[in-house]
Structures are given as structure tokens and as C-alpha cells.
C-alpha positions as CSV (number, residue, x, y, z in Angstrom):
1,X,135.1,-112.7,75.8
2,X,131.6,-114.4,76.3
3,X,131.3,-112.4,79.2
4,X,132.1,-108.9,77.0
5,X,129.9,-109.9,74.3
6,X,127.0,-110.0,76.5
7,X,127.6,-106.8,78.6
8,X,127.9,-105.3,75.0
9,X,124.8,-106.5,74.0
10,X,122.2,-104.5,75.9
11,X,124.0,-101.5,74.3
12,X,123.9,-102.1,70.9
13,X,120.4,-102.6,71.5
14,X,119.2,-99.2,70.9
15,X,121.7,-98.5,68.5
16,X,120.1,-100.9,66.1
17,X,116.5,-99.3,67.4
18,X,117.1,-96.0,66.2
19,X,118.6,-97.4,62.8
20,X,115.3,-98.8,62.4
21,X,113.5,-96.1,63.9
22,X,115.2,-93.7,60.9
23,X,114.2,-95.7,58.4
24,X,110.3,-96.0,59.7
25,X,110.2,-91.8,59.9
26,X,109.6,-90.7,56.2
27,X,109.3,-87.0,55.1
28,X,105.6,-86.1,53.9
29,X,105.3,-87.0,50.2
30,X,103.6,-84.7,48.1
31,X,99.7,-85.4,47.1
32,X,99.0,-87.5,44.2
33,X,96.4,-86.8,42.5
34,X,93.5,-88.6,41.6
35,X,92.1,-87.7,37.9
36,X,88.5,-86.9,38.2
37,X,85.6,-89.8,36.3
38,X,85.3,-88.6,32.9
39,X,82.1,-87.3,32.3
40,X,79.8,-89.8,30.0
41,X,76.8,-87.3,30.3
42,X,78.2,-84.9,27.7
43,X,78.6,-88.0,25.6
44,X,76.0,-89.7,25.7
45,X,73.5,-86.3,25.2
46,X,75.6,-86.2,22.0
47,X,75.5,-89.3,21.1
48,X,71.2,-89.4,21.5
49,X,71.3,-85.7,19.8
50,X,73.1,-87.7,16.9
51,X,70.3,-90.4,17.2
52,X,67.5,-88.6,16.2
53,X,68.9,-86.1,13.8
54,X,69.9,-89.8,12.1
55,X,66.4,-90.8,12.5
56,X,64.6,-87.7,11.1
57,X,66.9,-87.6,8.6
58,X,65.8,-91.2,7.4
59,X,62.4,-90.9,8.0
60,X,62.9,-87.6,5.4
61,X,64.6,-89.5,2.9
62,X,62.9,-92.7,3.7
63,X,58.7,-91.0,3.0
64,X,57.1,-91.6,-0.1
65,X,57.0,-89.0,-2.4
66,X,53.7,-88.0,-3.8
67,X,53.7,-85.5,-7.0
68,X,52.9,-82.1,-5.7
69,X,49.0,-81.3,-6.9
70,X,48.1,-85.0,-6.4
71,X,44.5,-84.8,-5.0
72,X,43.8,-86.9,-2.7
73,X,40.6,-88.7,-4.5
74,X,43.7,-89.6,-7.0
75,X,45.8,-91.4,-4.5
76,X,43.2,-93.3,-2.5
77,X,41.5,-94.7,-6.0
78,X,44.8,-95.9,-7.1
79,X,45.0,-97.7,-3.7
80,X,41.3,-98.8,-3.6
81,X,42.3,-100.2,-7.2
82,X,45.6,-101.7,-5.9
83,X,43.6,-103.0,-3.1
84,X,41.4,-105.4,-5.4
85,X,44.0,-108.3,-6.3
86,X,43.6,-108.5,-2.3
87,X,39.3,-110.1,-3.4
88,X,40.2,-113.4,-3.9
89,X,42.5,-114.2,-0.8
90,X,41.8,-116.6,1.7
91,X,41.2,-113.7,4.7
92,X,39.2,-110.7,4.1
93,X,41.3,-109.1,6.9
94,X,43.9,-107.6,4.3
95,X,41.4,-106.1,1.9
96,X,39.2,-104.6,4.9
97,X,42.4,-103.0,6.1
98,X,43.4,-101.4,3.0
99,X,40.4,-100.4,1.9
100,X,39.6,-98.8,5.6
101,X,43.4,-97.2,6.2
102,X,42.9,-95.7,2.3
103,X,39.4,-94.0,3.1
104,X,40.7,-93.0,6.2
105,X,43.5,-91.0,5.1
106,X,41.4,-89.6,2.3
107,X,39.5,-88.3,4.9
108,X,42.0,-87.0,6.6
109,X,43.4,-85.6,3.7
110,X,40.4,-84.5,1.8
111,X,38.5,-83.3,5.0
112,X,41.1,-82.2,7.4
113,X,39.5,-84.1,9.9
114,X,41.7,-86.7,12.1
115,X,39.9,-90.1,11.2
116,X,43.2,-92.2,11.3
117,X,43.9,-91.9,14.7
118,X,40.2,-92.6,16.4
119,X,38.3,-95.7,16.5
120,X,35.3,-95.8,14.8
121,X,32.5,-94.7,17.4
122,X,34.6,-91.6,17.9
123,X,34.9,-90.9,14.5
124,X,31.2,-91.1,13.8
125,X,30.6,-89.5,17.0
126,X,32.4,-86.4,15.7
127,X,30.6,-86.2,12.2
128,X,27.1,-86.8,13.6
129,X,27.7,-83.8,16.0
130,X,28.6,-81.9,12.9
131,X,25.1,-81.8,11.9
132,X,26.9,-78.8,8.4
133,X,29.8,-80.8,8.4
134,X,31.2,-81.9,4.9
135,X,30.5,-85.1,5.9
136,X,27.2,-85.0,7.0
137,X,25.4,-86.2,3.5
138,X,27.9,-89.6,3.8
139,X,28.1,-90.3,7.4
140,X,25.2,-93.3,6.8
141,X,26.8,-95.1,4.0
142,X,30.7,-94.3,5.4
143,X,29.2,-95.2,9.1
144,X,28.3,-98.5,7.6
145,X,31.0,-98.6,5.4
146,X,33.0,-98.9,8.8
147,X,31.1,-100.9,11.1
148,X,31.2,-104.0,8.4
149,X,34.8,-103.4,8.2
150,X,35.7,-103.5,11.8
151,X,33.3,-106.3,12.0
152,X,36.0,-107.9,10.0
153,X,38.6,-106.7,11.7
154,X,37.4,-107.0,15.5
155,X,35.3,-110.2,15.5
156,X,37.2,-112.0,12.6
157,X,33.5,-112.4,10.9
158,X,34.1,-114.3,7.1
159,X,33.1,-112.0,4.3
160,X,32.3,-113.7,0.5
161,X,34.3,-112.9,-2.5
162,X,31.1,-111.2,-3.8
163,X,30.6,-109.1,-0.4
164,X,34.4,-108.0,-0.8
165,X,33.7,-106.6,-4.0
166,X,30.8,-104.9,-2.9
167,X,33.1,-103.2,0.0
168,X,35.3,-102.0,-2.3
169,X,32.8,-100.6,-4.5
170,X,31.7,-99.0,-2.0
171,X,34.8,-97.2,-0.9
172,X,35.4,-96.2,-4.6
173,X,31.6,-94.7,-5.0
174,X,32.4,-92.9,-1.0
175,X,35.1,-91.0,-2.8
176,X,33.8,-90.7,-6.3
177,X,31.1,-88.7,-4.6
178,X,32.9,-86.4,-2.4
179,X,35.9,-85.7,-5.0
180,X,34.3,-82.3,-6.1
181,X,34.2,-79.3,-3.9
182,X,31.4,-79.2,-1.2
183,X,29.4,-76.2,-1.7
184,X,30.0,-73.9,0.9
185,X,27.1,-73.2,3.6
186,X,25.8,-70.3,3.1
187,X,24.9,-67.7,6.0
188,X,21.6,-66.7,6.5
């Protein structure tokens, strides 16, 4: 029987082979798919757009409201005057800033020339080359006006209580004289 079991052998051999062989050979399985990345871009341009429509929207609600017909020689007294419990500090650097942003924007305001965003040599550049300007009659007293104040600013110079006052004062006298109307130039 030994003798049968191994002649049998060798020929059950492929017989288990091609069981194994059918089991290896699969039909084609269809294509899975793979879902495509979602697409952030669409999100996040909506997600900025609702940014700064959030922002303006704040900055809108957020402004301060002046009273319509304000003049401008009204707003930047009430700041000079705001401006004077700033005298007896320690650091003249808050009054000098104050006083300088306020006759800035009254300029700006008053003049409808950009003096908030240039430094002071450009600033007095552009009004000494405006020889009819509006400004021309002030552009001594506001050129000094300016160079003390950035003095203060820029080289951290000391300024006395008595000296602060007179800064002010002059600010307040600056604007006191150019409230009214300028006369127009007239043509020749």
C-alpha cells in the first residue's frame, strides 16, 4: 500500500496545482473610483470675500461721526482745546503729537492739500513752490510751527510747560487766522 501511495503521489500533484491555480485567476473587477480633492480655492476666496466685506463694514460702523456742516476750524479747536490737559505731563511728546496730527488734518481738510501723509520737508516743499497758494501768507509761522514739533518728536528735545503753551497757542492763532475764506486770486 506504501508502494501505491507513492506512485499516486506524483499524480495528484497537478491536481492540487490547478485547484490552486483557479483560485489565483480572478475575473477583472470593475474600477473603483477615486473621489477627486475637494476644492478649498472656492472656499477660501469666499471666506477672504467675507473678510473684508466684515472689515469695511466695521470700519463703517466703527468711524466717528462728525455733524454734517462741522467746519473744520470747529473740530481742530475743540482738539487743540482737548489737547491742553496734555501741558503739564511729564513728556511733551503727547501734546506735540496732537497738536501736529490736529493741524495737519485741518489742513488737509480746510486746504485740500495731503499734509498727513508727507513728512515735513515735503510738506513745506510743496507750499513754498505754491508761491498763490492758500498757504503761502502762513507757511513761516506753520514751517516753524513744525520743525519745533518734529524737533520734539525726532530728537526727543525737552520742551518747558511755558514753551508747550506757547505751541499750542500757536496752533490755535494758525487756525484762528485761516478760518475765513481766502480771497480768491484775481486774474490779471
Amino acid at each position: 500500500m506504501k508502494a501505491f501511495a507513492i506512485s499516486l503521489f506524483p499524480l495528484l500533484l497537478p491536481l492540487a496545482g490547478l485547484a490552486q491555480e483557479a483560485e489565483d485567476i480572478r475575473d477583472i473587477k470593475d474600477l473603483v473610483e477615486i473621489p477627486a480633492p475637494p476644492n478649498y480655492t472656492l472656499w477660501i476666496i469666499a471666506a477672504v470675500v467675507v473678510l473684508i466685506i466684515a472689515l469695511l463694514l466695521w470700519k463703517l460702523l466703527t468711524r466717528k461721526k462728525q455733524k454734517p456742516g462741522t467746519a473744520a476750524s470747529v473740530i481742530a479747536l475743540r482738539e487743540l482745546n482737548a489737547a491742553e490737559k496734555l501741558i503739564p505731563g511729564e513728556s511733551p511728546e503727547p501734546l506735540v503729537l496732537s497738536a501736529t496730527d490736529t493741524i495737519r488734518r485741518y489742513i488737509e481738510k480746510r486746504f485740500s492739500i495731503s499734509a498727513t501723509r508727507q513728512t515735513t520737508e515735503e510738506f513745506l516743499r510743496e507750499i513754498h513752490h505754491e508761491a498763490s497758494g492758500a498757504l503761502a501768507p502762513f507757511r513761516d509761522e506753520l514751517g516753524t510751527f513744525l520743525i519745533s514739533c518734529d524737533g520734539v518728536k525726532f530728537g526727543r528735545a525737552g520742551m518747558e510747560a511755558s514753551t508747550r503753551q506757547e505751541l499750542l497757542e500757536s496752533a490755535r492763532s494758525f487756525v484762528h487766522a485761516t478760518q475765513k475764506p481766502q480771497p480768491a486770486a484775481t486774474e490779471k
